[in-house]
PDB file with one MODEL, atoms N, CA, C and O in Angstrom:
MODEL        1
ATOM      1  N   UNK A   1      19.012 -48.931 -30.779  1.00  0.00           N
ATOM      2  CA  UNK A   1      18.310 -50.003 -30.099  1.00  0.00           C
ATOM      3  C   UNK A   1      16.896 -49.517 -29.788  1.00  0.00           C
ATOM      4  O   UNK A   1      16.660 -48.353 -29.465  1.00  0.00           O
ATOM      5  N   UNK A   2      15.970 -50.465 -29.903  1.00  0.00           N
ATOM      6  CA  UNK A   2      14.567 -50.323 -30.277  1.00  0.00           C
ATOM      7  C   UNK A   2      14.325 -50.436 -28.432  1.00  0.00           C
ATOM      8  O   UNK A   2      15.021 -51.187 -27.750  1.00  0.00           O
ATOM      9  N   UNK A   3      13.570 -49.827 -28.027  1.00  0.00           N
ATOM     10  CA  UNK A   3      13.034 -49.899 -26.494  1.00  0.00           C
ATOM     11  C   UNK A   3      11.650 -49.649 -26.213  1.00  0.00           C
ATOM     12  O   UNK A   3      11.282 -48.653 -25.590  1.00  0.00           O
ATOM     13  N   UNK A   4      10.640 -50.792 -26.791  1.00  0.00           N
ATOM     14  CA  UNK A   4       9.078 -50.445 -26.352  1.00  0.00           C
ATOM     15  C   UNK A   4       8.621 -51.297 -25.432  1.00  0.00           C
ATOM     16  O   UNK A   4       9.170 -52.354 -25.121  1.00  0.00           O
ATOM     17  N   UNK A   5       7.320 -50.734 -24.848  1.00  0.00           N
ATOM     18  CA  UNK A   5       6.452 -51.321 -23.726  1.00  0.00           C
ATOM     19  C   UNK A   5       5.580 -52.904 -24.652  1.00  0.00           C
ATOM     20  O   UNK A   5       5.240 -54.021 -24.262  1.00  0.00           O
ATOM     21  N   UNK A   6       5.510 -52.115 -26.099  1.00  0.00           N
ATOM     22  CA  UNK A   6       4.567 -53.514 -26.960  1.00  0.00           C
ATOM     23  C   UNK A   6       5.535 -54.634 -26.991  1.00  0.00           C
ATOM     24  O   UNK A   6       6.731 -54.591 -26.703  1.00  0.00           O
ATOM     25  N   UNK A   7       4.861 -55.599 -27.368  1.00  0.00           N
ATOM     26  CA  UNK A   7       5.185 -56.935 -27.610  1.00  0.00           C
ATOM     27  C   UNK A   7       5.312 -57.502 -28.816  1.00  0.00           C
ATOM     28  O   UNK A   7       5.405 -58.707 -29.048  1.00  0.00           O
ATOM     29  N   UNK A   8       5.316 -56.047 -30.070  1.00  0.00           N
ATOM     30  CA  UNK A   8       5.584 -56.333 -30.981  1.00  0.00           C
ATOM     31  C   UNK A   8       5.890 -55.044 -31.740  1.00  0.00           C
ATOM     32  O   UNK A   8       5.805 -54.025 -31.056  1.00  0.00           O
ATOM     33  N   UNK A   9       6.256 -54.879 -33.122  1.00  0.00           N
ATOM     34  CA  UNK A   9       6.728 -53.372 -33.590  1.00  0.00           C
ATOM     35  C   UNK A   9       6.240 -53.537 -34.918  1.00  0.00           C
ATOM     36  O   UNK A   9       6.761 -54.315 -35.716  1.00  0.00           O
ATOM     37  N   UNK A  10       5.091 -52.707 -35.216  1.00  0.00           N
ATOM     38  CA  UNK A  10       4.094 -52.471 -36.198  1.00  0.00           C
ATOM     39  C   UNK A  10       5.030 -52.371 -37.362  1.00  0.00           C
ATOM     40  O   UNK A  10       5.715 -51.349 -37.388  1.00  0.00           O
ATOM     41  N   UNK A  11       5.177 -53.165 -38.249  1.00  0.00           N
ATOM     42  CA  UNK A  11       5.594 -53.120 -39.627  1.00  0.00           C
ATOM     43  C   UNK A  11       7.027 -54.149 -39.800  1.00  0.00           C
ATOM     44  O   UNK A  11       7.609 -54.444 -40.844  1.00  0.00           O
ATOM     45  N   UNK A  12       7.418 -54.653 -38.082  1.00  0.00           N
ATOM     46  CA  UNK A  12       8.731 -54.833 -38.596  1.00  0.00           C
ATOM     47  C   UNK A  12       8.561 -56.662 -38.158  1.00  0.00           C
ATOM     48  O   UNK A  12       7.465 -57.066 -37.770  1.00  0.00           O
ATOM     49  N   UNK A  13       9.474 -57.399 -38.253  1.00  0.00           N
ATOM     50  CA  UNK A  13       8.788 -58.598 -38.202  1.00  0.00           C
ATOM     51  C   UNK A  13      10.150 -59.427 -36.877  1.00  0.00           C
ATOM     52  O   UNK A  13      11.297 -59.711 -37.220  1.00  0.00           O
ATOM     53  N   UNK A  14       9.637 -59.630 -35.569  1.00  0.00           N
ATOM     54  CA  UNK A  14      11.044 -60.971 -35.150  1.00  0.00           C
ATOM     55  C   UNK A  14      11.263 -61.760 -35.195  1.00  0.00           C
ATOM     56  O   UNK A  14      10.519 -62.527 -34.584  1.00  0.00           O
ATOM     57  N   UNK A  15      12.407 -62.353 -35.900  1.00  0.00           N
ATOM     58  CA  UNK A  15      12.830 -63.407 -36.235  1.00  0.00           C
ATOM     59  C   UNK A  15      13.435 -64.402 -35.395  1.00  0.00           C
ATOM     60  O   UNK A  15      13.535 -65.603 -35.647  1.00  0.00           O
ATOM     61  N   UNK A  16      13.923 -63.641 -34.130  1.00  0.00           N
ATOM     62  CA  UNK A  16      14.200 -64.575 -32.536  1.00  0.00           C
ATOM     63  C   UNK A  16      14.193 -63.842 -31.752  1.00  0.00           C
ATOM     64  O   UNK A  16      14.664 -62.705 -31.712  1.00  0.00           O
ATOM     65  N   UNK A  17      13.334 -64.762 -30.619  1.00  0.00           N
ATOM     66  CA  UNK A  17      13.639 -64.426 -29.186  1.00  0.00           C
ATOM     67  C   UNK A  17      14.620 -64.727 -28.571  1.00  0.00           C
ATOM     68  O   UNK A  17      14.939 -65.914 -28.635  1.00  0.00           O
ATOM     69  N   UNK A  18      15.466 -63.813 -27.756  1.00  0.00           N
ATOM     70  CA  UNK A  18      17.302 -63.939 -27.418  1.00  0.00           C
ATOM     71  C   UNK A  18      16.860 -64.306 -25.910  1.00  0.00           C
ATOM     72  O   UNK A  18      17.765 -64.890 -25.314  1.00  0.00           O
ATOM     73  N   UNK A  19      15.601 -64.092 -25.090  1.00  0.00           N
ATOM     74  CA  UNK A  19      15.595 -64.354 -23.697  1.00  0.00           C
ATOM     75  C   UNK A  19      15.476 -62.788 -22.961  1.00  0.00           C
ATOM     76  O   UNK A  19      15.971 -61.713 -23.299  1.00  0.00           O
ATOM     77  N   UNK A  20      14.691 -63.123 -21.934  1.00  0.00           N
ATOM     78  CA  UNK A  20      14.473 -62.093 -20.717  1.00  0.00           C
ATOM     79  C   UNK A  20      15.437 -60.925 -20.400  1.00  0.00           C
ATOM     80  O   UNK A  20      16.317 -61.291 -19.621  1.00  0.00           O
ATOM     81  N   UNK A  21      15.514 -59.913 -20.690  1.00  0.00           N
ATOM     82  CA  UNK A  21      17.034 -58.752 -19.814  1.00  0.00           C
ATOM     83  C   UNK A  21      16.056 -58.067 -18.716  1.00  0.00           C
ATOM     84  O   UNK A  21      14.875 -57.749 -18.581  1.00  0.00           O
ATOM     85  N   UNK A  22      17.200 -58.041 -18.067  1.00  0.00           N
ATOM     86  CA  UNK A  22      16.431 -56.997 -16.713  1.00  0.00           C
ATOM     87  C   UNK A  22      17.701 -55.746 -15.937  1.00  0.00           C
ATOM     88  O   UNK A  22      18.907 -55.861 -16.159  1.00  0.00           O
ATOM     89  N   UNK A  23      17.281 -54.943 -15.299  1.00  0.00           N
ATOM     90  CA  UNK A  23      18.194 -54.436 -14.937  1.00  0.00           C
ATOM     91  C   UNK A  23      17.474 -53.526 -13.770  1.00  0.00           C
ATOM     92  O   UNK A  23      16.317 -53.104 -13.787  1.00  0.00           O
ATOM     93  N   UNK A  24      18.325 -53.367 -12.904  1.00  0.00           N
ATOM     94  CA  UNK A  24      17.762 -51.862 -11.438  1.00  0.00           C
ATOM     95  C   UNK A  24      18.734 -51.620 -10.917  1.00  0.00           C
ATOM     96  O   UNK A  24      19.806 -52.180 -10.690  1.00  0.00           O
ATOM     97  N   UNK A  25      17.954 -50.078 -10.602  1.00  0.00           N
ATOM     98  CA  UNK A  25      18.936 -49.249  -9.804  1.00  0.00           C
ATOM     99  C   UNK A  25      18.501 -48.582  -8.733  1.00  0.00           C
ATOM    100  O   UNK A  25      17.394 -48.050  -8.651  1.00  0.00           O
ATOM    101  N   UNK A  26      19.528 -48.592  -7.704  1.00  0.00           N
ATOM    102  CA  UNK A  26      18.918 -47.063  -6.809  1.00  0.00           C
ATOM    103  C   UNK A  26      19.111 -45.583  -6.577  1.00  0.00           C
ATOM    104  O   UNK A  26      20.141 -45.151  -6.059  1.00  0.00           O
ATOM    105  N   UNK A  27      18.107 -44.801  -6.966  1.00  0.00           N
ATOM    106  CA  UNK A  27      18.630 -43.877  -6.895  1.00  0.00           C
ATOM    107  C   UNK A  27      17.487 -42.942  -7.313  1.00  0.00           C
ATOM    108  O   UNK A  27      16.398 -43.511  -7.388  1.00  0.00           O
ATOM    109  N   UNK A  28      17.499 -41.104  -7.717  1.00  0.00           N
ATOM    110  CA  UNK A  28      16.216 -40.458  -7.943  1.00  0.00           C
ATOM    111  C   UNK A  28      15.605 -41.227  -9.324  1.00  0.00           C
ATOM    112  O   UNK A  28      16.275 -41.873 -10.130  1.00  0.00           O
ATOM    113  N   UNK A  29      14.094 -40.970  -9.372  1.00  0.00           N
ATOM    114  CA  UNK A  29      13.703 -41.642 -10.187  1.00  0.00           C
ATOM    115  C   UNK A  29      13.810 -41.469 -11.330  1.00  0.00           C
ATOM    116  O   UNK A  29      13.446 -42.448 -11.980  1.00  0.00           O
ATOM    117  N   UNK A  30      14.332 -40.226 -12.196  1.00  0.00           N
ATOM    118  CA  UNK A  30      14.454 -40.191 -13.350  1.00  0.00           C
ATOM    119  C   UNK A  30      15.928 -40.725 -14.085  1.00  0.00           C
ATOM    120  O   UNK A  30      16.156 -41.133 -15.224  1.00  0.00           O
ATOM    121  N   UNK A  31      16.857 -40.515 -12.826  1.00  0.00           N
ATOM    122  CA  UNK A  31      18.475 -41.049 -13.522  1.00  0.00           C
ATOM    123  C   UNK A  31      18.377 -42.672 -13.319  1.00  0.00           C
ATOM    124  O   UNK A  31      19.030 -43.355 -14.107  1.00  0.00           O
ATOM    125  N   UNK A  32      17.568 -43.362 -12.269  1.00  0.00           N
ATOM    126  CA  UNK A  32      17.434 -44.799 -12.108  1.00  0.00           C
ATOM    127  C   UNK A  32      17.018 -45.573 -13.358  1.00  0.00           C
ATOM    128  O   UNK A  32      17.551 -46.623 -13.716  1.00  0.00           O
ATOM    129  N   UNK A  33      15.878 -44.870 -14.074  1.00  0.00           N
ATOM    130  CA  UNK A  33      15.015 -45.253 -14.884  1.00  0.00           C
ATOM    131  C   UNK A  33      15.879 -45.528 -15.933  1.00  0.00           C
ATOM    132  O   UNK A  33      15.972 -46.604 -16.523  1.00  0.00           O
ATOM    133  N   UNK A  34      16.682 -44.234 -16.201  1.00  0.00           N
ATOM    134  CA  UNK A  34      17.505 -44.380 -17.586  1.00  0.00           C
ATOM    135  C   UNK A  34      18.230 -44.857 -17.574  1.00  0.00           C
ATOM    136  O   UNK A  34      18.608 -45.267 -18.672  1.00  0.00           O
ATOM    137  N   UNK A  35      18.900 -45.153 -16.579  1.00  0.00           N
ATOM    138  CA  UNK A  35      19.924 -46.443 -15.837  1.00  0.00           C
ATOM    139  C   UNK A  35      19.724 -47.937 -16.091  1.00  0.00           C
ATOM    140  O   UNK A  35      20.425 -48.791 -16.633  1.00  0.00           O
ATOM    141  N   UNK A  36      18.741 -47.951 -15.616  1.00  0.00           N
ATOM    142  CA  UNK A  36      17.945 -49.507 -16.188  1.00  0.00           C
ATOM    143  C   UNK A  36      17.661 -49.685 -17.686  1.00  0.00           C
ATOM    144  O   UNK A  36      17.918 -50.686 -18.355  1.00  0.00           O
ATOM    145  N   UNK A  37      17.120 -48.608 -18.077  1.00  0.00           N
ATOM    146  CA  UNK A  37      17.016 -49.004 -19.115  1.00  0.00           C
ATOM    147  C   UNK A  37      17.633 -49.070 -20.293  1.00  0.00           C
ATOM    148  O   UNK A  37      17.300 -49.654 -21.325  1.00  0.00           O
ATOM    149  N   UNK A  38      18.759 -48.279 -19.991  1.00  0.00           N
ATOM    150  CA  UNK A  38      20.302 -48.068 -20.885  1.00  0.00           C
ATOM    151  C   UNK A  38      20.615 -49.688 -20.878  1.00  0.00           C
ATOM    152  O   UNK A  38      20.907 -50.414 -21.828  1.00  0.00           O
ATOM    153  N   UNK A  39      20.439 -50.030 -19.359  1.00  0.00           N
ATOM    154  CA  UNK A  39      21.614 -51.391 -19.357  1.00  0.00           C
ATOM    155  C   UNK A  39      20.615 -52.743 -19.756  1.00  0.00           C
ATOM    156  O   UNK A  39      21.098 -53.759 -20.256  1.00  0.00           O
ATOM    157  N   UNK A  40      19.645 -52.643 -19.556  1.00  0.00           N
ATOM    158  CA  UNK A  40      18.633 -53.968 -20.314  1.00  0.00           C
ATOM    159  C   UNK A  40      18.874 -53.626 -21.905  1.00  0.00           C
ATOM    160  O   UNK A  40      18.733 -54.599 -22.645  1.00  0.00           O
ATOM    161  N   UNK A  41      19.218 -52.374 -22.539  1.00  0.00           N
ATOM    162  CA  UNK A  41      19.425 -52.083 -24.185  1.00  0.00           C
ATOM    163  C   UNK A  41      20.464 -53.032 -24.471  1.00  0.00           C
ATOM    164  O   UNK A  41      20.405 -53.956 -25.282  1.00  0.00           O
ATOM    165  N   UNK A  42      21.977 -52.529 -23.293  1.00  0.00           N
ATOM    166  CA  UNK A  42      23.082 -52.669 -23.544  1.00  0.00           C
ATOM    167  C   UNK A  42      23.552 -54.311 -23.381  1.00  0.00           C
ATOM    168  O   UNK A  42      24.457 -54.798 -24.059  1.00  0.00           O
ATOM    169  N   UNK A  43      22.665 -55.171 -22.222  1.00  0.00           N
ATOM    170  CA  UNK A  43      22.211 -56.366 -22.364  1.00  0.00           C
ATOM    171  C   UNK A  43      21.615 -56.975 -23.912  1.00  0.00           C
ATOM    172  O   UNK A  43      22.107 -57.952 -24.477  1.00  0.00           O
ATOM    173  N   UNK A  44      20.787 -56.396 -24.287  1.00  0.00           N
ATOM    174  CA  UNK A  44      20.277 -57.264 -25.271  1.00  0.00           C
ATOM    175  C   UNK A  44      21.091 -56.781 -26.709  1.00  0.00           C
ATOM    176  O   UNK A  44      20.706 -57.234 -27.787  1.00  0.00           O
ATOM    177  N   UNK A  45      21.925 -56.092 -26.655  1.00  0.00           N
ATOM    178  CA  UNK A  45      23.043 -55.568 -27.773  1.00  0.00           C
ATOM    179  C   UNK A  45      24.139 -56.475 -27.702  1.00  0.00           C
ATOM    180  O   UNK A  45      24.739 -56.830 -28.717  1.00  0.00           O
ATOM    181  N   UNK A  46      24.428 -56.862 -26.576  1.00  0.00           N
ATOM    182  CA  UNK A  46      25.377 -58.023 -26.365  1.00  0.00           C
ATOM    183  C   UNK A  46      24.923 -59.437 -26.696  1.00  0.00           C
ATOM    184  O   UNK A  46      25.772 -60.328 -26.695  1.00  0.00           O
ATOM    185  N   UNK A  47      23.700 -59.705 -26.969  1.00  0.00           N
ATOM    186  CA  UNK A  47      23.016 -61.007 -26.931  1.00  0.00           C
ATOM    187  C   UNK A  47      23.003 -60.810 -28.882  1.00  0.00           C
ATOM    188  O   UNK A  47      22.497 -61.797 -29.415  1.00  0.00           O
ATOM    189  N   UNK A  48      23.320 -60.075 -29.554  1.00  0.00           N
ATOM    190  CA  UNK A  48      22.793 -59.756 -30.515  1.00  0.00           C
ATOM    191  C   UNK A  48      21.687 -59.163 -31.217  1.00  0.00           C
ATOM    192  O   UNK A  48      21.428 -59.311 -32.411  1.00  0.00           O
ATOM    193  N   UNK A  49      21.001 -58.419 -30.297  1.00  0.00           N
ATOM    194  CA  UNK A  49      19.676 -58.390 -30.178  1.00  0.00           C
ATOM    195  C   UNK A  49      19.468 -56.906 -31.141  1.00  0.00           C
ATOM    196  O   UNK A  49      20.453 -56.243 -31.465  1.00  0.00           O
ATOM    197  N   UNK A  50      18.054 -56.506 -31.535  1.00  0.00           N
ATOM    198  CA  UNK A  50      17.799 -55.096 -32.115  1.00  0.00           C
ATOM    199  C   UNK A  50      16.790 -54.513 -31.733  1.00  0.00           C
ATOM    200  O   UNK A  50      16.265 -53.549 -32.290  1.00  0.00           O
ATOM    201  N   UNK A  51      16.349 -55.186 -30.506  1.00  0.00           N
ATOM    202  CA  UNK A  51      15.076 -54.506 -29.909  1.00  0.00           C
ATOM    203  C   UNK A  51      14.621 -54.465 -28.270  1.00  0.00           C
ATOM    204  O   UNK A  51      15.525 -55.095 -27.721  1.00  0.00           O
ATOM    205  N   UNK A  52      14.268 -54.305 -27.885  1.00  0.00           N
ATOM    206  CA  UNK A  52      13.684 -55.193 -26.349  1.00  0.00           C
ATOM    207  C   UNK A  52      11.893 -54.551 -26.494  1.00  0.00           C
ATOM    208  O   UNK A  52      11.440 -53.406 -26.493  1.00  0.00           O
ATOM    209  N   UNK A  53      11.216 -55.967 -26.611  1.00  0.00           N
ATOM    210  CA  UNK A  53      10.249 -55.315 -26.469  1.00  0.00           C
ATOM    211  C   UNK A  53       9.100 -56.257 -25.200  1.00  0.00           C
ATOM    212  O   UNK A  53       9.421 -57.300 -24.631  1.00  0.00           O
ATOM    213  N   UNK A  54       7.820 -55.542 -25.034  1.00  0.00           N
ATOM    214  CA  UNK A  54       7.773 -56.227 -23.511  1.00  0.00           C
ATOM    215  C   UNK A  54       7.824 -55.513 -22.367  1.00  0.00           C
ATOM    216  O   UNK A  54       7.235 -55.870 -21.347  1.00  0.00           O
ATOM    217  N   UNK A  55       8.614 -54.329 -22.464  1.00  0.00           N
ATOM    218  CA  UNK A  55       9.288 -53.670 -21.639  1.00  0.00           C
ATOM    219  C   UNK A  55       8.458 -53.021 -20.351  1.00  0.00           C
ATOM    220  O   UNK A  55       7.661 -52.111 -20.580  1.00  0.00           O
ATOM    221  N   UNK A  56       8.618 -53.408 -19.265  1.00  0.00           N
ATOM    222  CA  UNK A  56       7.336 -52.933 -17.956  1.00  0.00           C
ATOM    223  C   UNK A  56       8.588 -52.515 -17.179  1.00  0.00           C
ATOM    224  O   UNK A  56       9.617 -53.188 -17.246  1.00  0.00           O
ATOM    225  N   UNK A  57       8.508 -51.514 -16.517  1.00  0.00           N
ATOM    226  CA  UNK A  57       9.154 -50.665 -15.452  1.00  0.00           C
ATOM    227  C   UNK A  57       8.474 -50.788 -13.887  1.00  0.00           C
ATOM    228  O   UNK A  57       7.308 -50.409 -13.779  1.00  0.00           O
ATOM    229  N   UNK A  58       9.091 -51.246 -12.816  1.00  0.00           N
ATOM    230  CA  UNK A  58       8.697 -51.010 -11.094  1.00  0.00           C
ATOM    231  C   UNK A  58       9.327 -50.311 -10.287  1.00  0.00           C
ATOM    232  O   UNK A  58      10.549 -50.192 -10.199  1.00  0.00           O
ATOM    233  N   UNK A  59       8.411 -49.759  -9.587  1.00  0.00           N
ATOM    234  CA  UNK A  59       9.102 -48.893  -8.806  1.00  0.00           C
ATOM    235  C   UNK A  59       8.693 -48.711  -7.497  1.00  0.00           C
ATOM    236  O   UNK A  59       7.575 -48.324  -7.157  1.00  0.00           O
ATOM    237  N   UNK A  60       9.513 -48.965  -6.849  1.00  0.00           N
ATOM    238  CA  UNK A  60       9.812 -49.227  -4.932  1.00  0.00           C
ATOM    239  C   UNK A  60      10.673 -48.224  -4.354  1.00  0.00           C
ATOM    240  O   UNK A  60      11.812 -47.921  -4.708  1.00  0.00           O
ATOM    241  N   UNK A  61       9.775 -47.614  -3.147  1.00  0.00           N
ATOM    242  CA  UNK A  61      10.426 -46.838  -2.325  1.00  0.00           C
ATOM    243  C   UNK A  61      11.378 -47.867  -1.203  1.00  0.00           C
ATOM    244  O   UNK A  61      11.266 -48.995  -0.723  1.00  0.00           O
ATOM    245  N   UNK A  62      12.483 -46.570  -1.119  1.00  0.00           N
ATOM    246  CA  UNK A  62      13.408 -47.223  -0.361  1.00  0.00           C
ATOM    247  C   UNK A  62      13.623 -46.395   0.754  1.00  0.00           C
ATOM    248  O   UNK A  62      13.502 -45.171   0.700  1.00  0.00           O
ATOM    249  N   UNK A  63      14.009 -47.162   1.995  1.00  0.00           N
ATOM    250  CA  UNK A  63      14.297 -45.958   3.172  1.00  0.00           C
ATOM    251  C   UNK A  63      12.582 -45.047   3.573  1.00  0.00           C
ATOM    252  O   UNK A  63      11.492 -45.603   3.705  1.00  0.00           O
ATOM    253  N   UNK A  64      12.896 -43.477   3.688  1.00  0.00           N
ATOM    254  CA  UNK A  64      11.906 -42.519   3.984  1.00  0.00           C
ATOM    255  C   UNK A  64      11.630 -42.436   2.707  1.00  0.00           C
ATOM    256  O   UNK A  64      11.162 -41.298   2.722  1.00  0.00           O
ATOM    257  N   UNK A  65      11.542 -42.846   1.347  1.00  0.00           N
ATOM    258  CA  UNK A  65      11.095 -42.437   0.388  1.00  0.00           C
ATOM    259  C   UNK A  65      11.784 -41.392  -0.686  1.00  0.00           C
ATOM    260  O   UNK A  65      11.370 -41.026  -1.786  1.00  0.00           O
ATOM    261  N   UNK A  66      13.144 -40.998   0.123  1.00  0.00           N
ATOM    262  CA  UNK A  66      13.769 -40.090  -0.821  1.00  0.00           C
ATOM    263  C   UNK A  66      15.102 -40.926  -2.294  1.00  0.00           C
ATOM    264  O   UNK A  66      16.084 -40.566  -2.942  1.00  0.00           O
ATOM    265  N   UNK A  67      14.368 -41.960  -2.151  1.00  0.00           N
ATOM    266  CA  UNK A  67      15.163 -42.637  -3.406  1.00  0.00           C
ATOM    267  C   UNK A  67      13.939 -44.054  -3.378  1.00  0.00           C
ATOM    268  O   UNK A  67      13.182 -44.565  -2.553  1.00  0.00           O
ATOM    269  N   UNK A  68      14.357 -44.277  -4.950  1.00  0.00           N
ATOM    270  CA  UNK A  68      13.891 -45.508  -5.349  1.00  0.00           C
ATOM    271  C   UNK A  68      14.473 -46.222  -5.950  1.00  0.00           C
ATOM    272  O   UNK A  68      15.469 -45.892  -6.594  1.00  0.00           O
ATOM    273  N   UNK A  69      13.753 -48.016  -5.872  1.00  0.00           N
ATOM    274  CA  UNK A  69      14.573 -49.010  -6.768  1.00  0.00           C
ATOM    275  C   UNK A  69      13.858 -49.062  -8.013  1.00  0.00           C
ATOM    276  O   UNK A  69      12.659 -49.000  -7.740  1.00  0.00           O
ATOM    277  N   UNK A  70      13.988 -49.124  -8.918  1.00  0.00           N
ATOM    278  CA  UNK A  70      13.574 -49.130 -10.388  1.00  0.00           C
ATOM    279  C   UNK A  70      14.048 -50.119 -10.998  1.00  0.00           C
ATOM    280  O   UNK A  70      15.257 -50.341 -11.070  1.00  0.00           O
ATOM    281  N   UNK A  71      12.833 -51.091 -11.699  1.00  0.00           N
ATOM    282  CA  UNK A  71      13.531 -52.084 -12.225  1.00  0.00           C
ATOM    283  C   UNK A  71      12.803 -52.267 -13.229  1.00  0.00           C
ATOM    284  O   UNK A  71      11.576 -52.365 -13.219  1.00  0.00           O
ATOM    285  N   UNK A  72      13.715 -52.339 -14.410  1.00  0.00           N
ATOM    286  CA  UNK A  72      13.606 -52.810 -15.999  1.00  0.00           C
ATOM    287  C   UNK A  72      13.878 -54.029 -16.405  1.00  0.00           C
ATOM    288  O   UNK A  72      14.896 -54.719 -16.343  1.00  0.00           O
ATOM    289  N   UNK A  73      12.640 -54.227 -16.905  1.00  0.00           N
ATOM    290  CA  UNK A  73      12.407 -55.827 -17.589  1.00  0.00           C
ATOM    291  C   UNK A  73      11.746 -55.813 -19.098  1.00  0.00           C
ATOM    292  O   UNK A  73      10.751 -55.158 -19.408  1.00  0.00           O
ATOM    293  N   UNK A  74      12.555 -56.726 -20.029  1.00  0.00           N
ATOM    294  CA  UNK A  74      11.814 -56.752 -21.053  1.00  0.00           C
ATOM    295  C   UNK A  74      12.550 -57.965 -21.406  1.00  0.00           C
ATOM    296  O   UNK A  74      13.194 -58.676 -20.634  1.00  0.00           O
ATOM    297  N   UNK A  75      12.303 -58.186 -23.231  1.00  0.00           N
ATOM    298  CA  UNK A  75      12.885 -59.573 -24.026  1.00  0.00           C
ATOM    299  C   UNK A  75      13.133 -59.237 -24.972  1.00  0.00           C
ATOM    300  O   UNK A  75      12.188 -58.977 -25.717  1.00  0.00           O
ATOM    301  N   UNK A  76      14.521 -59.052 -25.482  1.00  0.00           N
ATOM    302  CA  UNK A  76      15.425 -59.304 -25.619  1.00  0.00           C
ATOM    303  C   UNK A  76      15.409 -59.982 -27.664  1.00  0.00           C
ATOM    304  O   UNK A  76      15.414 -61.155 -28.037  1.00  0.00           O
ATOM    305  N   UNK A  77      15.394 -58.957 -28.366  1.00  0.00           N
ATOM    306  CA  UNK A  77      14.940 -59.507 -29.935  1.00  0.00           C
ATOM    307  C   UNK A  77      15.599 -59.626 -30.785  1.00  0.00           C
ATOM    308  O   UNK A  77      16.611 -58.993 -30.483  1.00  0.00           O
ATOM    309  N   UNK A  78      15.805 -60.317 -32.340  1.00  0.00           N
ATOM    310  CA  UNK A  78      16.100 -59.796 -33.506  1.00  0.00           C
ATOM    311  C   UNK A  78      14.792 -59.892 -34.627  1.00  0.00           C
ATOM    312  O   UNK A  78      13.700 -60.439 -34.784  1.00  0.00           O
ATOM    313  N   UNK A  79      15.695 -58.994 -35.244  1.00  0.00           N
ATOM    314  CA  UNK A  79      13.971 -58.320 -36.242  1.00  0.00           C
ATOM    315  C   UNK A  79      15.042 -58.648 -37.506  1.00  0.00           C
ATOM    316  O   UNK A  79      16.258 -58.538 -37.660  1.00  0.00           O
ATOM    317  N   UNK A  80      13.952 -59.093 -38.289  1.00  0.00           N
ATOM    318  CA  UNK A  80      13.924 -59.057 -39.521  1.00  0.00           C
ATOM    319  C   UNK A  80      14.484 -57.675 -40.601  1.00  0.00           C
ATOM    320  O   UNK A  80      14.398 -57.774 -41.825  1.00  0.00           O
TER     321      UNK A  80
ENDMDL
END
């Protein structure tokens, strides 16, 4: 599964948009991240999808700052 920040993938062509995936978690910022973004993949694998592209990451402190919410958003593709 294809996972970029562009809005498009140099050479390859999409043939549909499947709709918006998103996903967050809480927790340190590097296992949150991959968390989210495993499950917006694993979202758009279920939709039929072969890509998510679009993809912007946020990130919010929670509490004193010793964890964050992380949230993954992108859309959800099939490619040619």
């Amino acid at each position: 599964m294809l996972v970029v920040t562009t809005p498009s993938l140099h050479g390859r062509t999409i043939t549909e948009y499947l709709g918006g995936r998103s996903a967050g978690y809480e927790r340190e910022l590097e296992r949150a991240r991959g968390i989210a973004l495993s499950e917006m993949a694993e979202q758009a694998q279920d939709l039929g999808g072969d890509a998510v592209v679009g993809v912007d990451l946020d990130y919010e402190t929670i509490g004193q700052g010793s964890m964050l919410m992380v949230s993954a958003s992108g859309t959800a593709v099939r490619l040619g």
